[in-house]
C-alpha positions in Angstrom: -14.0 8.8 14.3 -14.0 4.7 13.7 -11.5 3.0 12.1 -13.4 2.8 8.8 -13.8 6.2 8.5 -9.3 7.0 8.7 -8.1 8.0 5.4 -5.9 4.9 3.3 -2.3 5.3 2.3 -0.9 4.3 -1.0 0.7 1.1 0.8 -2.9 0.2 2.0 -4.6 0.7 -1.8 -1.2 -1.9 -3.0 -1.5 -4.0 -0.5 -5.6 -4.8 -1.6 -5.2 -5.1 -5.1 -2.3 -7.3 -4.9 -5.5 -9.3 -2.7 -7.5 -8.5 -5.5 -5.1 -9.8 -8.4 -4.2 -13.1 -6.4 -8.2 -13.8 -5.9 -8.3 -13.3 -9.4 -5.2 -16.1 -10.2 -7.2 -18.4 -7.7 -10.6 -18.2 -9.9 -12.4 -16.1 -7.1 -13.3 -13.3 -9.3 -13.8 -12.7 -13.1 -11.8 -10.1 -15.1 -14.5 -7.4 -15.3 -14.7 -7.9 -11.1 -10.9 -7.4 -10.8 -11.1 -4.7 -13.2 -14.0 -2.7 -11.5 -12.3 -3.8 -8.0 -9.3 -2.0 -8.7 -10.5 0.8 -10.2 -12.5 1.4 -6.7 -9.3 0.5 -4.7 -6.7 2.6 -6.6 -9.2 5.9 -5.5 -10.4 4.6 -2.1 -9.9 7.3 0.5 -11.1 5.4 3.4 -10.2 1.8 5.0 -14.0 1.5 4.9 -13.9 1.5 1.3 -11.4 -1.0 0.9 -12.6 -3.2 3.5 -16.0 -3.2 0.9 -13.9 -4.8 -2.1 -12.1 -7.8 0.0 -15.4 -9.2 2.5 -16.2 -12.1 0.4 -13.0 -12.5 -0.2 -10.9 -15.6 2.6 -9.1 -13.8 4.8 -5.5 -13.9 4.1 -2.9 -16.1 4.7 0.3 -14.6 6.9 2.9 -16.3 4.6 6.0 -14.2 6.0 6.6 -12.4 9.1 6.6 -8.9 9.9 9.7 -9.1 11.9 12.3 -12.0 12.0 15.2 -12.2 14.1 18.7 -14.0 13.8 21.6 -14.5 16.5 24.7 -16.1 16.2 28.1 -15.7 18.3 30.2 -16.8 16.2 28.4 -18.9 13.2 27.8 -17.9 9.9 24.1 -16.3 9.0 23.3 -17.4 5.7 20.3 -17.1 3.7 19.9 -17.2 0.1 17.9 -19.6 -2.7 13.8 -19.4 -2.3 13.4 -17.6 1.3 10.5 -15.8 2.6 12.0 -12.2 3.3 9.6 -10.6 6.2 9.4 -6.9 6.4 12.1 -6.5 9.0 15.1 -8.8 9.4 17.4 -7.8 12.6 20.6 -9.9 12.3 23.3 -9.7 15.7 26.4 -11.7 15.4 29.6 -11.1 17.8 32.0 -13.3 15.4 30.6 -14.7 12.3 29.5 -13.1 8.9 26.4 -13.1 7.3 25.4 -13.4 3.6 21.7 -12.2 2.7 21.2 -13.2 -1.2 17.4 -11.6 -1.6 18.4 -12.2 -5.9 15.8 -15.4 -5.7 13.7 -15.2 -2.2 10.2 -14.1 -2.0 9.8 -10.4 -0.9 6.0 -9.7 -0.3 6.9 -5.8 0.6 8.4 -2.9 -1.9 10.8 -2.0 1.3 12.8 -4.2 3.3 14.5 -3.2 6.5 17.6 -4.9 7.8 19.0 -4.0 11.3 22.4 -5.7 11.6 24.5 -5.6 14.6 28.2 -7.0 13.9 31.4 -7.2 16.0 33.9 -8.6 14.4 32.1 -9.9 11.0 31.1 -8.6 8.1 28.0 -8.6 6.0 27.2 -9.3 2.4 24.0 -8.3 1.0 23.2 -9.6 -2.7 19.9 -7.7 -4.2 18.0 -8.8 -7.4 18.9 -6.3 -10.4 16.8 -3.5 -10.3 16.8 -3.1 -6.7 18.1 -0.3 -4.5 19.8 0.2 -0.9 20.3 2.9 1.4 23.5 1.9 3.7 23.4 5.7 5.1 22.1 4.5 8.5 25.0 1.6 9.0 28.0 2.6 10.5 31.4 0.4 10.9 34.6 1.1 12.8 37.0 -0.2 10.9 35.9 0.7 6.9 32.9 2.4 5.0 30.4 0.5 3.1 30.5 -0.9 -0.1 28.0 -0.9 -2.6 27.1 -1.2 -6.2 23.8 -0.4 -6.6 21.5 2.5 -6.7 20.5 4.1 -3.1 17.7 6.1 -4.7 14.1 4.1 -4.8 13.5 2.7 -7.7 9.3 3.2 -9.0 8.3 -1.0 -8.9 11.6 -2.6 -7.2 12.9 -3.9 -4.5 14.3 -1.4 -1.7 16.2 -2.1 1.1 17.2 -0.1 3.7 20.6 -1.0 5.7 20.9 0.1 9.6 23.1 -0.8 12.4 27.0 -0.9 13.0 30.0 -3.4 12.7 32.8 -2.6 15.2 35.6 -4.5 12.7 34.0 -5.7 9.9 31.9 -4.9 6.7 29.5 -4.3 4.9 29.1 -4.9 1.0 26.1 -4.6 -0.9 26.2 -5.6 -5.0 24.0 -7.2 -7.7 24.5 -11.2 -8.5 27.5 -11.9 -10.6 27.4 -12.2 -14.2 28.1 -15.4 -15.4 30.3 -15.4 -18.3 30.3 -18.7 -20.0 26.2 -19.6 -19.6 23.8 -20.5 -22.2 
């Protein structure tokens, strides 16, 4: 059996009419294409008939990487503001914290892995509202995780799934704060 005859998953039928819609915001398509496109995406069964409704189509652009990894012995890991979040983020640090504020960053993917491997620091994970994380896979020595937010999926957000250990530190996981006094 080729390649083009394997049956699609639902993250394969996103992932082309998200291609679809951004060919349409570029001018590459009209709005009757687009419309017929992703009618034949959302019910393709095989890669062969996706493949059909992206040819003429540039090829894409890899904007963010699959897989991303920082180390630090005893810095702080910081990243926060407009960042491209990849698909998995594994984060070691023997002595310093690290502070992951996803609330404003680009996130290509509807799940988000982050493998964090802590000594002595902690982590603080910030999500946009309407997100969820699952912190059932990371383990700590010292105190259980924290979190604020929802650990069920939620249909259309953000969801990010927490693994790996902290010997003597933490983890916390929250929305943004609220600002009180803003206009």
């Amino acid at each position: 059996m080729s390649e083009l005859q394997m049956r699609v998953s639902d993250e394969d039928r996103e992932r082309t009419t998200h291609r679809l819609q951004h060919a349409f915001t570029e001018g590459r398509l009209t709005q009757l294409e687009l419309e017929d496109r992703l009618e034949l995406a959302l019910t393709a069964k095989t890669y062969g008939d996706l493949l059909g409704l992206i040819t003429d189509l540039p090829a894409e652009q890899a904007a963010v990487d699959d897989v991303i990894e920082l180390e630090s012995k005893n810095g702080h890991i910081k990243r926060s503001g407009d960042w491209a979040v990849p698909r998995l983020l594994r984060i070691s640090s023997k002595y310093g914290s690290v502070e992951l504020d996803f609330s404003e960053a680009v996130v290509p993917h509807a799940v988000v892995n982050v493998e964090l491997d802590l000594a002595y620091g902690s982590a603080k994970i910030i999500l946009p509202d309407g997100a969820a994380a699952s912190v059932d896979a990371f383990r700590s020595d010292y105190n259980r995780p924290k979190t604020s937010v929802p650990s069920r999926p939620q249909p259309g957000a953000l969801y990010v799934v927490i693994k790996g250990r902290s010997k003597y530190g933490g983890l916390t996981v929250r929305y943004p704060r609220t600002r009180w006094f803003s206009h």
